[in-house]
C-alpha positions in Angstrom: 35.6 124.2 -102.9 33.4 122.0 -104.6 29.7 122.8 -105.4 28.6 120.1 -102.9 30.9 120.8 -100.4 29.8 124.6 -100.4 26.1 123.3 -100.2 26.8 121.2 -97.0 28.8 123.7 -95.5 26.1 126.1 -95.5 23.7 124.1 -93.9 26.0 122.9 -91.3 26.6 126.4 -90.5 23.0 127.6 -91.0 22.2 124.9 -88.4 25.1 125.4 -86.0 24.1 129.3 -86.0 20.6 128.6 -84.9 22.0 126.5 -82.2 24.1 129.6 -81.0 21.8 131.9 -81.1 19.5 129.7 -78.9 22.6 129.3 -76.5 23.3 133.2 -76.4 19.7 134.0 -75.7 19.7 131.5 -72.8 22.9 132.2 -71.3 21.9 136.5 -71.5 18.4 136.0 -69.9 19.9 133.6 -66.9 22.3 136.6 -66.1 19.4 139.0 -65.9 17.0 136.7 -64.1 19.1 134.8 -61.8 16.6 134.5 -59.3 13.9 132.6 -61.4 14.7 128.7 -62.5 11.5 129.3 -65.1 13.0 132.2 -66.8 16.1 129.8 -67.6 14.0 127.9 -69.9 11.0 130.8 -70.9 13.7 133.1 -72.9 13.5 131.1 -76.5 13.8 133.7 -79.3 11.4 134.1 -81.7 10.2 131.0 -84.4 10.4 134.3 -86.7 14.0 135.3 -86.0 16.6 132.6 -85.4 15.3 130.3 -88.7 15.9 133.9 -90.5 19.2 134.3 -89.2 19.9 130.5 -90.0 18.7 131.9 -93.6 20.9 134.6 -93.6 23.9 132.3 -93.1 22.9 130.0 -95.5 22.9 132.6 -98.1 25.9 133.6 -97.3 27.8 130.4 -97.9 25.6 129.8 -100.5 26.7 133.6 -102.6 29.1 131.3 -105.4 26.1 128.9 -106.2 23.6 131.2 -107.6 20.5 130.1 -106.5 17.4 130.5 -108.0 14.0 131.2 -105.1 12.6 127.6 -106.2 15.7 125.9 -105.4 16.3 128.0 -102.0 12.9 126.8 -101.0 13.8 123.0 -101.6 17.0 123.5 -99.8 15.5 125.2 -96.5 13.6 121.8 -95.7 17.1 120.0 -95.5 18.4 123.0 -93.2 15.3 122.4 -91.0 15.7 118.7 -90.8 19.6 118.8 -90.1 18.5 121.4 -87.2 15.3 119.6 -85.9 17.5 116.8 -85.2 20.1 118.4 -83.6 17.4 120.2 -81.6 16.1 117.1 -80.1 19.5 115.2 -79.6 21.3 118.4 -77.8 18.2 121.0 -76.2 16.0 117.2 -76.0 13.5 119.7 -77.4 10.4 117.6 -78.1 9.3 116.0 -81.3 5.3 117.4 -80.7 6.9 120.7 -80.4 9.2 120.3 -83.6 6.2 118.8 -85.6 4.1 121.8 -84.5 6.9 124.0 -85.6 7.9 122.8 -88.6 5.7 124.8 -90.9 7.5 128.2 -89.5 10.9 127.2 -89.6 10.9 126.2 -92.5 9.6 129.2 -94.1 11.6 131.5 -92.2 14.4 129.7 -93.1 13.6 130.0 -97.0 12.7 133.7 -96.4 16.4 134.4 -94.8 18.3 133.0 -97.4 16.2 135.5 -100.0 16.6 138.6 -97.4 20.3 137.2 -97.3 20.9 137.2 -101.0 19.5 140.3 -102.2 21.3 141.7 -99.3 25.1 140.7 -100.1 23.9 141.1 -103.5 23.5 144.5 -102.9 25.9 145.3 -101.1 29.9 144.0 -102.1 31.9 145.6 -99.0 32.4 144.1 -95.6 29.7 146.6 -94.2 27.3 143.7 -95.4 28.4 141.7 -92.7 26.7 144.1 -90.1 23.1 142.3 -90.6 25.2 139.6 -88.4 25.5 141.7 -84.9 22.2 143.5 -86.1 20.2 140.2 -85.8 22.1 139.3 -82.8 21.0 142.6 -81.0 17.2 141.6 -82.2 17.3 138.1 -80.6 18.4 139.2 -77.4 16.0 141.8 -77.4 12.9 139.6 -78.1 14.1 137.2 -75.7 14.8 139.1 -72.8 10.9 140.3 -73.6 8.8 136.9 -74.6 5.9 137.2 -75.9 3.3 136.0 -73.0 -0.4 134.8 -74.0 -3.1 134.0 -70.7 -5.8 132.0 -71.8 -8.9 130.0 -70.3 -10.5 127.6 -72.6 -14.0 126.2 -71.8 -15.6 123.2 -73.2 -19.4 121.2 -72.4 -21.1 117.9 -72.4 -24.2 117.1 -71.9 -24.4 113.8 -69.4 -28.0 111.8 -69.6 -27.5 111.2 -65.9 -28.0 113.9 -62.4 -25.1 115.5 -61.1 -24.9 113.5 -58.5 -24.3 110.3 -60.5 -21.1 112.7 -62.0 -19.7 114.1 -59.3 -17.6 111.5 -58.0 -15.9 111.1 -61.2 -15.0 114.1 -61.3 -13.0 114.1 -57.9 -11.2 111.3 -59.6 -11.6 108.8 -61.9 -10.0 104.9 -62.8 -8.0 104.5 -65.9 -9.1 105.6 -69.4 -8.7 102.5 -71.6 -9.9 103.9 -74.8 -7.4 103.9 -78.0 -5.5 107.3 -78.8 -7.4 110.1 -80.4 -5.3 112.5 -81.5 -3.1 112.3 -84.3 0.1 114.6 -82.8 0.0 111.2 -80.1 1.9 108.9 -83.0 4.3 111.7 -82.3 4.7 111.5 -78.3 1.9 114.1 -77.2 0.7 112.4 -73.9 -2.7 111.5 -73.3 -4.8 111.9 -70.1 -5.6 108.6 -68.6 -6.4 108.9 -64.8 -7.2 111.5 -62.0 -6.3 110.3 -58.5 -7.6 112.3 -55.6 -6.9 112.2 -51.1 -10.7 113.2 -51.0 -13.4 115.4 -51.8 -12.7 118.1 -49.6 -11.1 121.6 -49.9 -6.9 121.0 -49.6 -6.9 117.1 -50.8 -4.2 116.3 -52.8 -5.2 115.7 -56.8 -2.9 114.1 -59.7 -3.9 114.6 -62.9 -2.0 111.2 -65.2 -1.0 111.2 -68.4 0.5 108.6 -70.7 4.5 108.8 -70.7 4.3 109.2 -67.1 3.7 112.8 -67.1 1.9 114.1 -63.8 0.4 116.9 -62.9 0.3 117.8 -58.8 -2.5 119.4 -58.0 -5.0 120.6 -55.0 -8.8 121.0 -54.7 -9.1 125.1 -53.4 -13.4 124.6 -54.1 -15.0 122.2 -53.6 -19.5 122.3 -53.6 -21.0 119.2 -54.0 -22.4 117.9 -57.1 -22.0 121.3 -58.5 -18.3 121.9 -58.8 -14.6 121.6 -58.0 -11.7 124.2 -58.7 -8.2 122.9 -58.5 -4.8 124.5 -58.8 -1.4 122.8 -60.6 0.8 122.9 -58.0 3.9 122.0 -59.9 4.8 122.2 -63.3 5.7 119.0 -65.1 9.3 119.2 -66.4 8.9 117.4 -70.3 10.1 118.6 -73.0 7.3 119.0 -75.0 5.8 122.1 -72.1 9.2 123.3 -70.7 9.8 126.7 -70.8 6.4 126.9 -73.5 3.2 126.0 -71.4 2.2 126.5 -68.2 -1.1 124.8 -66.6 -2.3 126.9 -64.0 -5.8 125.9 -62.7 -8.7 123.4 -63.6 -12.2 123.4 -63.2 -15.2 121.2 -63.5 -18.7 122.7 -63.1 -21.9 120.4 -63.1 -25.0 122.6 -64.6 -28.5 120.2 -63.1 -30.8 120.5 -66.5 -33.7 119.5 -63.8 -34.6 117.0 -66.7 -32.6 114.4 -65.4 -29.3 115.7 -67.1 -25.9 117.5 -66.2 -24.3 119.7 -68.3 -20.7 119.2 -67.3 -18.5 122.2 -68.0 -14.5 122.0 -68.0 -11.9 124.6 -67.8 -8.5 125.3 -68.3 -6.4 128.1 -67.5 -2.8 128.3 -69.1 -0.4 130.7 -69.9 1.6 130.0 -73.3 4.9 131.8 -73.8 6.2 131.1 -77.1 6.5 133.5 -80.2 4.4 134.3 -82.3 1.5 133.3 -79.9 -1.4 133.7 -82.6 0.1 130.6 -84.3 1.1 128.1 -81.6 -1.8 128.8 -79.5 -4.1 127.5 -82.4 -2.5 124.4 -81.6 -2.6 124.4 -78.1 -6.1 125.4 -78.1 -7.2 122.0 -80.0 -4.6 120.1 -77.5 -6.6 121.4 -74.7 -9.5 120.5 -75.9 -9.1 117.3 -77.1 -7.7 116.8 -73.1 -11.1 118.2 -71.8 -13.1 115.8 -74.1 -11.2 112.8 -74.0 -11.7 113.0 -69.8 -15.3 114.4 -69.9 -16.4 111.7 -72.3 -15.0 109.7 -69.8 -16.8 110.9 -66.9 -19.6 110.6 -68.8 -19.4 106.8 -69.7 -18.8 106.0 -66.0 -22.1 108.0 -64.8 -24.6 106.9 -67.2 -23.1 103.3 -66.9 
């Protein structure tokens, strides 16, 4: 087999192997959590593992072309961009989430094919081939135990208005019609752009709109005038880009009266992010949310002092 041909077969399997692994993981935790729909799409194996193990195939295929490290790190961005895509035409995994992740898979993929080569370097008997079902028993075991992160994240403004002249804003308010802000939105990341509300009483019925027609039900559980108003997600939006990685589960505004004639308006978020490793992608959703709780409180605050 030619040079070129042994190239492309190794990222062709590198990529198909990633895909496997994701299907094995999937299929193992629905059998041990029947009862849950969620659980279906929570069990993702580690961003650490399955690019290693894509790696490890790579360099496999790979053993007759002698590779030097700078040239395995060039060639791991093709195996990441054959697999992205592949990702988002067959899992319709979304292209926020693959930008996000790109950094990690990449490297993980780079460091696999060296763990790969030194290893059937070393060794020049079949017994090498036992990393393969070793692996195999590691991704199952991380993804029948994802990593879980709970998080609130908390965010002010300072309004040049009383809470009163907030308040009904915050219930709900008309369309945002201010340009994009945030520069993973050229990518698809949705943008809030209007709050709908029954009322402003304890039980009403809330939606929370963002761009793409992504919706999030929710309910007002407290509710004190002028001064604040808690709300539960009530259903969790099935897009590609959260699925199986984010979970909203409560809101809150809180109007602090300065007694000068201002508000302090406070938002929170409570979330729950299940995706390994959580330190990394939770920097990212931690600017997300933020930019979410700006973008709408800046908002509110045009309308009241307006």
């Amino acid at each position: 087999m030619s040079r070129r041909k042994t190239y492309w077969l190794g990222v062709g399997l590198s990529a198909v192997s990633g895909y496997a692994l994701i299907l094995f993981t999937w299929w193992l935790v629905s059998l041990c959590e029947t009862g849950n729909d969620a659980v279906k799409y929570v069990g993702y194996p580690s961003m650490f593992l399955v690019p290693f193990g894509m790696g490890i195939v790579a360099a496999y295929v790979w053993k007759p072309l002698g590779f030097n490290k700078t040239e395995r790190f060039i060639r791991s961005v093709v195996i990441w961009f054959v697999s992205s895509l592949g990702a988002a035409a067959v899992f319709h995994e979304g292209t926020v989430c693959l930008v996000i992740a790109a950094p990690l898979l990449w490297l993980f993929i780079f460091f696999g094919t060296l763990a790969g080569d030194a290893w059937f370097r070393r060794s020049r008997s079949k017994l090498h081939l036992s990393i393969f079902p070793l692996l195999l028993l590691a991704i199952a075991g991380d993804a029948l135990h994802p990593s879980e992160k709970n998080t609130v994240i908390t965010d002010e403004l300072l309004i040049h208005v009383p809470p009163n002249k907030v308040f009904p804003f915050v219930v709900q308010f008309p369309p945002i019609t201010d340009a994009q802000s945030h520069w993973l939105n050229h990518f698809g990341l949705p943008e809030p752009v209007q709050s709908t509300s029954d009322g402003a009483f304890v039980g009403a019925n809330r939606q929370c709109i963002f761009s793409n027609g992504l919706i999030f039900p929710e309910r007002i559980t407290e509710l004190v005038p002028n001064q604040k108003l808690t709300f539960i997600v009530t259903e969790q939006p099935r897009d590609p880009e959260l699925l199986g990685h984010f979970f909203l589960h409560s809101g809150q505004f809180e109007l602090r009266d300065n007694h000068d004639g201002t508000t302090t308006l406070i938002g929170r978020s409570w979330y729950t992010l299940r995706v390994s490793p959580n330190w990394y992608f939770d920097i990212w959703t931690k600017d997300v949310v933020r930019h979410v709780h700006l973008r709408v409180m800046q908002h509110i605050a045009h309308l009241a002092e307006q």
